[in-house]
C-alpha positions in Angstrom: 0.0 0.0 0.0 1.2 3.4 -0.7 0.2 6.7 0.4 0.4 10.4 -0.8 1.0 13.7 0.9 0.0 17.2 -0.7 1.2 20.4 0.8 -0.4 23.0 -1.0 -1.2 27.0 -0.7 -4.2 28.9 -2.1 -6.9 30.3 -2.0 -9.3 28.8 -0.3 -11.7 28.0 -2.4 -9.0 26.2 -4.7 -7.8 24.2 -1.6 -10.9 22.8 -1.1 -11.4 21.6 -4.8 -8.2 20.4 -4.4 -9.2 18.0 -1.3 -12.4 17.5 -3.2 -10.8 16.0 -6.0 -8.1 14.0 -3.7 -11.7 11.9 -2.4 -12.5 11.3 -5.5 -9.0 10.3 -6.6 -8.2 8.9 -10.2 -10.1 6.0 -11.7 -9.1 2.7 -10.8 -7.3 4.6 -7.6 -8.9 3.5 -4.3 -8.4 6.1 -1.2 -9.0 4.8 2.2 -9.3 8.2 3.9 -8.0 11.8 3.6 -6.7 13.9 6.4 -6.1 17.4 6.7 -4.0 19.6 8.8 -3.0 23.1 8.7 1.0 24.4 7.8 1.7 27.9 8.0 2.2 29.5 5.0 5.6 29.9 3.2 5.3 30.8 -0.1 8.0 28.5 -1.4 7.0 27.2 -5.3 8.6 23.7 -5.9 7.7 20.6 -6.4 8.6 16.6 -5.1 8.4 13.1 -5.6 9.5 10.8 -3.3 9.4 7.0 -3.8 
């Protein structure tokens, strides 16, 4: 089993269609649950994969 973590900043109405859509997921993907917490903001622009 894998799992995924998002860390993303916006406005809030794009964060939640962003959680909205992690739910929902991919086809073929099956989520067991998604959790949420609260960073403070930092502004940094990058982006990561980890395996």
């Amino acid at each position: 089993m894998a799992s995924v973590e998002v860390q993303a900043e916006g406005p809030p109405l794009a964060l939640s269609e962003l959680r909205a859509w992690c739910e929902v997921g991919l086809p073929g993907a099956r989520g067991l649950r998604v959790t949420s917490s609260q960073l403070p903001v930092t502004g940094d622009d990058w982006f990561e994969v980890r395996y």
